[in-house]
C-alpha positions in Angstrom: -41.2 5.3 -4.9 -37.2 5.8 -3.9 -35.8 9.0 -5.8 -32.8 9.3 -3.9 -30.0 6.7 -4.4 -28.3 5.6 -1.3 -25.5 4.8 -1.9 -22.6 2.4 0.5 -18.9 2.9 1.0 -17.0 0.3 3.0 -13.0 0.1 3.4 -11.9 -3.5 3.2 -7.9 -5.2 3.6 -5.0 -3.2 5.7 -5.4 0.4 6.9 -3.4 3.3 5.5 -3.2 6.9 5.7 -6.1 8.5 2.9 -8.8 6.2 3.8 -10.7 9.0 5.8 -10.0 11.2 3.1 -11.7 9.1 0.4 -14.7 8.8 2.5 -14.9 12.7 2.5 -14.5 12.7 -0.7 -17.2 10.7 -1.7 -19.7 11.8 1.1 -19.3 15.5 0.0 -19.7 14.8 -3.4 -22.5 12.4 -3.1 -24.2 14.3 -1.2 -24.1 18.2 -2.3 -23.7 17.2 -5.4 -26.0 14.5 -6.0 -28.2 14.5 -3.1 -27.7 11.1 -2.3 -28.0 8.9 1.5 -24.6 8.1 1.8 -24.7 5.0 4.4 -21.0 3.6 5.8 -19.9 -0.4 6.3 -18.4 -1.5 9.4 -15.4 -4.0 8.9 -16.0 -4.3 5.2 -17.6 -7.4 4.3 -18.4 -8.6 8.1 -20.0 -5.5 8.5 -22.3 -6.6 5.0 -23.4 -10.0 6.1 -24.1 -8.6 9.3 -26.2 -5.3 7.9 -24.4 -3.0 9.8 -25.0 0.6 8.5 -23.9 4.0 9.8 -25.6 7.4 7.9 -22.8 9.5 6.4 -22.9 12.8 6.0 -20.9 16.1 5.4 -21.3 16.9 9.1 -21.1 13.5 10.8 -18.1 13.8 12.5 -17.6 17.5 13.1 -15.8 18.8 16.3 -16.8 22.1 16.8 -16.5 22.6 13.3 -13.6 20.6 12.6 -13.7 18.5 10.0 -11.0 15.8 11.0 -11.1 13.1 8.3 -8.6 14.9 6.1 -5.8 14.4 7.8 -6.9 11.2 10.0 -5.2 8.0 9.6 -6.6 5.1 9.4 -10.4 4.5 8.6 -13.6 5.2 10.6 -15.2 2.6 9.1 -13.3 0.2 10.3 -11.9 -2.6 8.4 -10.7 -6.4 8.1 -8.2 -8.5 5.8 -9.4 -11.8 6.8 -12.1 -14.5 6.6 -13.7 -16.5 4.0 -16.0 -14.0 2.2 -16.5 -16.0 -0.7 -18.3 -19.1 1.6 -20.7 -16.5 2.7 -22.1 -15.3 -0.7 -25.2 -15.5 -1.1 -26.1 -14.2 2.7 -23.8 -11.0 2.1 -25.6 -10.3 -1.0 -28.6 -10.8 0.7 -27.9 -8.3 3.6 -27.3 -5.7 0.4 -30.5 -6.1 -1.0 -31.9 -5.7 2.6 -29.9 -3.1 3.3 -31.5 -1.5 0.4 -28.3 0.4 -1.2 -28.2 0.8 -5.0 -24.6 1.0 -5.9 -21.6 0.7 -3.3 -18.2 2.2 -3.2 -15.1 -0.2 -2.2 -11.9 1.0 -1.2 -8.9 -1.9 -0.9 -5.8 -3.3 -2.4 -6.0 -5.8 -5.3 -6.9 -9.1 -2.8 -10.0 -6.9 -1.5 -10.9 -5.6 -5.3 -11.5 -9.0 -6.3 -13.3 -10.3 -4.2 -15.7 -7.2 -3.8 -16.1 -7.6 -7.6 -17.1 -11.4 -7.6 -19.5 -10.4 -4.8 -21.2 -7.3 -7.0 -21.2 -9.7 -10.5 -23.0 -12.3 -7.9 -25.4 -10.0 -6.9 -26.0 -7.8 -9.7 -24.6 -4.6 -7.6 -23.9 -1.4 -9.2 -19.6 -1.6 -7.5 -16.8 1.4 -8.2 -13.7 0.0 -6.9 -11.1 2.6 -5.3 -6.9 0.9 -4.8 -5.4 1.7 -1.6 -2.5 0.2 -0.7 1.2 1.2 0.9 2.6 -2.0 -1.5 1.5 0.7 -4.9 1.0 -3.3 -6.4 -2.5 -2.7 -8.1 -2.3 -2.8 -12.0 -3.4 -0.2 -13.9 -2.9 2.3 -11.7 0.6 4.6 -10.9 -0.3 5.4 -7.6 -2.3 3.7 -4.9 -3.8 5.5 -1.9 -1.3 5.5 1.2 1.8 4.6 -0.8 3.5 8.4 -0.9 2.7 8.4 3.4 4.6 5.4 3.4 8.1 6.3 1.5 7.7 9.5 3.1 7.5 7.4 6.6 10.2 5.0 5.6 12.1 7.8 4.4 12.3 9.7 7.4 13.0 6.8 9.3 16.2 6.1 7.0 17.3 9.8 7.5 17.1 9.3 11.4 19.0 6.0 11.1 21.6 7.3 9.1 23.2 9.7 11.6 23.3 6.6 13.9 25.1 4.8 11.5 27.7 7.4 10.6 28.2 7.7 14.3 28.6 4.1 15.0 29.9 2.9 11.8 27.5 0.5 11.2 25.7 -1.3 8.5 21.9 -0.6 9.6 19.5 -2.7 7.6 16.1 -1.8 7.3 13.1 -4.1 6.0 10.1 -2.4 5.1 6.8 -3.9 3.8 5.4 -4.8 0.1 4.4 -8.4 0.3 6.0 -9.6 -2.7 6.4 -6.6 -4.5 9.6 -3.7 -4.1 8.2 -0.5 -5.1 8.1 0.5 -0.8 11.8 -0.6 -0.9 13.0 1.1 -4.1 11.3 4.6 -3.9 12.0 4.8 0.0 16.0 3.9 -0.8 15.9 5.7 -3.3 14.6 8.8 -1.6 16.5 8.2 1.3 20.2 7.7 0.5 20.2 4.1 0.8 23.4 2.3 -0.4 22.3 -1.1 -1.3 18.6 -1.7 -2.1 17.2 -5.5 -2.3 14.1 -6.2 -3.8 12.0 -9.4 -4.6 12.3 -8.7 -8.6 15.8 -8.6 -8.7 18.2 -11.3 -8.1 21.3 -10.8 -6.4 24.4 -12.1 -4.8 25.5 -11.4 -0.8 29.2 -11.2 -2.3 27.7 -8.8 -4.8 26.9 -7.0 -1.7 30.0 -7.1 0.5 31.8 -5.7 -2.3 29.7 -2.8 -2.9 29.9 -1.9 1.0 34.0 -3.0 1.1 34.3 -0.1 -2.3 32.4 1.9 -0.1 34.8 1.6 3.2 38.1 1.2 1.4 37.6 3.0 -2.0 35.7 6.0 -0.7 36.2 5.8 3.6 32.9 5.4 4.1 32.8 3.0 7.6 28.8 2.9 7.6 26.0 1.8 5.1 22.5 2.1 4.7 20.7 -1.5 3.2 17.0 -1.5 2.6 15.5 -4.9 2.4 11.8 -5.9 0.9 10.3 -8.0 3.1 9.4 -10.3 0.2 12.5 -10.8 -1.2 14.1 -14.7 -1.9 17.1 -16.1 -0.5 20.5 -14.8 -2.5 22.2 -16.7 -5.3 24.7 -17.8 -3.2 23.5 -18.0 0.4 20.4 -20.2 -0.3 21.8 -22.9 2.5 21.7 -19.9 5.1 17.9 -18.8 4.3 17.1 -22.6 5.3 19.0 -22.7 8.8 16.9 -19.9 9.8 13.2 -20.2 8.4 11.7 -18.2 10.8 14.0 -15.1 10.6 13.1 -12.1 9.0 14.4 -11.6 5.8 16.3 -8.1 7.4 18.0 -10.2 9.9 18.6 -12.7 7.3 20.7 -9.9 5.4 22.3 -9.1 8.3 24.0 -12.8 9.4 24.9 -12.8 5.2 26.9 -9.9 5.4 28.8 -11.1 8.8 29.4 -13.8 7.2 30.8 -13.0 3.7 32.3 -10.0 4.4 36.2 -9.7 4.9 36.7 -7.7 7.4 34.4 -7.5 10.9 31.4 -5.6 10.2 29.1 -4.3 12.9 25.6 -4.2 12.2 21.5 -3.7 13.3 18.7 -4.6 11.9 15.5 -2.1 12.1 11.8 -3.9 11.0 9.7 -0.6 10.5 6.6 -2.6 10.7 3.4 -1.7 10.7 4.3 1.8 11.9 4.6 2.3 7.8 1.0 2.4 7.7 0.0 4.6 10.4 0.2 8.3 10.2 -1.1 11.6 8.4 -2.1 11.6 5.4 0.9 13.3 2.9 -0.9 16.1 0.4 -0.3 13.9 -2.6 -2.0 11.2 -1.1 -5.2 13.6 0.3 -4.8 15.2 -3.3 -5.6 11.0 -4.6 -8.2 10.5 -2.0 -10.2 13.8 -3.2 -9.7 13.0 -7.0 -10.2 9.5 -6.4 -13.7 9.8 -4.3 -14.9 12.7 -6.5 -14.1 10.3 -9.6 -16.0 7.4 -7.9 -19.5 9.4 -7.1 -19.8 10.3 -10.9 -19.0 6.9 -12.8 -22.1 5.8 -10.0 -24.0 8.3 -11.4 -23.3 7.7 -15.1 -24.6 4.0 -14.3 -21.3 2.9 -14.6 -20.1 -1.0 -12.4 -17.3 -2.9 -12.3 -14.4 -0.3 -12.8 -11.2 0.8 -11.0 -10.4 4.6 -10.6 -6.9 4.5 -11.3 -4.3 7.4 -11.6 -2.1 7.7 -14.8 -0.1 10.1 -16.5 -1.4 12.8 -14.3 -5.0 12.2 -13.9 -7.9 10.0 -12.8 -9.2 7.6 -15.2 -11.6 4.5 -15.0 -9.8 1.2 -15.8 -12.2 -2.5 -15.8 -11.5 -4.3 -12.5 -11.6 -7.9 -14.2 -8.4 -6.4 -16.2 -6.5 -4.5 -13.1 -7.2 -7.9 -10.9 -5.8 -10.0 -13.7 -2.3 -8.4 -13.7 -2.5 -7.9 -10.1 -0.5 -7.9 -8.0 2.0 -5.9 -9.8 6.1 -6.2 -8.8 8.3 -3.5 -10.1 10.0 -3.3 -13.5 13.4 -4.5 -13.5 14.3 -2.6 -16.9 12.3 0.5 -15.3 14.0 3.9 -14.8 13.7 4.2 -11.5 16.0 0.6 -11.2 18.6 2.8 -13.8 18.1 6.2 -11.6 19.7 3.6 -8.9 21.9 2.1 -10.1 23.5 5.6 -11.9 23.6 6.8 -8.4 25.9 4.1 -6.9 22.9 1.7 -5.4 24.0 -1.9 -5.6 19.8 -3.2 -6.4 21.2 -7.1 -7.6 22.0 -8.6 -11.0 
């Protein structure tokens, strides 16, 4: 008779920096604490239906002593964010049971969460849920894995093309990532001096905007500007008929041909798409910090026979939250009465309305 649990991790959606780290995490807990077979999915769900398995342990990818995972980015694992998992039910949850694991560990934003947790309810699996995610647009939880590497990518990208602008008096607008949500856009501008922030919970107006960055060049001689743009964001109030000439453009560029256009005076500006560079990188500590709390958090709902939660980070610490709840608010956009939104606007940010 089995005695030892075996327990399966998979990463599932886009990479970010902390995955490694929550595998760690849950491989040396699981395993020195617990005693458990820790056994590793390939390519999340793909990797399920096709019974792929790779043994885990504390010592599994050791150079010389040198435990990388910590500060690798990306995920070992491997990983997808793509494909009709749902059509192919009944043969993933088949490959578990064959597979032979008696409770798995997911790690993924609030698309993979849910469809993870339809799989486990399916299949009767014992499933801890873990939110990654540069967007931060999980409910129920402050902080996401890989959303601190990200502003702190983004911001040092702003503080690099800030000199650039003050050297060239330009307008530089930046679009960063966040699907349909701003938080990337407003902690990032925030944190990295950005004049005008645009984000897809706030309306606002492109003469809004030229007059914010005409105060700034007449009322205070500043001849340069930083804008940060949310990928997700809608066409402004008045420049709808300018979004629909140029479907295809990126909404940074969009910005840009708004602001030739309504400003009153030539303006010269560039637009920089950071791109999936925002997900690559080192681990930050605050997010290696989440990864261990998160994975340690994970291992010991598994072994109070817990299923179907979220670990989820509030007011400090690691709690568990249900994933039917989380997935039902998800994905959350940010707050436009919050006080990060104020903290901006007192600082001179133009963020719409």
């Amino acid at each position: 008779m089995k005695t030892q649990k075996r327990l399966g991790i998979l990463t599932s959606g886009g990479d970010c920096p902390g995955l490694n780290a929550v595998i760690r995490a849950v491989v040396s807990h699981a395993t020195l604490t617990y005693d458990w077979q820790v056994i590793g999915i390939p390519y999340a769900t793909q990797g399920l239906l096709e019974r792929q398995a790779m043994p885990l342990h504390m010592h599994s990818f050791d150079l010389r002593g040198i435990d990388p995972l910590l500060n690798m980015g990306g995920t070992i694992l491997g990983t997808i964010n793509k494909g009709n998992t749902l059509a192919c039910m009944d043969d993933i949850v088949a490959s578990y049971q064959a597979l032979e694991l008696d409770a798995l560990i997911g790690i993924g934003g609030d698309g993979s969460i849910a469809i993870l947790s339809q799989l486990a309810l399916h299949g009767n699996w014992q499933f801890i849920a873990i939110p990654k995610t540069i967007d931060n647009d999980v409910a129920l939880t402050e902080r996401s894995v890989g959303f601190d590497t990200a502003i702190n990518t983004i911001t040092d990208a702003l503080n690099r093309l800030t000199f650039t602008a003050a050297s060239h008096d330009r307008v530089m607008v930046v679009e960063v990532m966040g699907r349909a949500a701003g938080h990337l856009a407003l902690h990032s501008g925030i944190a990295g001096g950005a004049d005008v922030i645009l984000i897809p919970e706030i309306p606002y107006s492109m003469q809004a905007v030229c007059r914010h960055l005409a105060e700034l060049r007449d009322r205070w001689q500043r001849r340069f500007a930083i804008v940060v743009v949310a990928e997700g964001i809608h066409p402004a109030q008045d420049a709808t008929y300018l979004a629909n000439q140029k479907p295809s453009c990126g909404r940074g560029q969009y910005i840009a041909d708004c602001i030739a256009k309504f400003s009153t005076y030539p303006v010269d500006t560039r637009v920089s798409v950071l791109g999936h560079i925002q997900r690559g990188g080192i681990p930050s500590a605050l997010d290696r910090l989440m990864a261990a709390a998160f994975g340690k958090t994970a291992v010991d709902l598994i072994a109070k026979d817990q299923s179907n939660q979220m670990v989820a980070w509030q007011n400090g610490r690691v709690v568990a939250v249900p994933i039917e709840q989380s997935c039902r608010q998800s994905p959350l956009g940010v707050d436009p009465c919050s006080d990060l939104v104020q903290t901006a606007r007192a600082l001179g940010i133009y963020v719409g309305e």
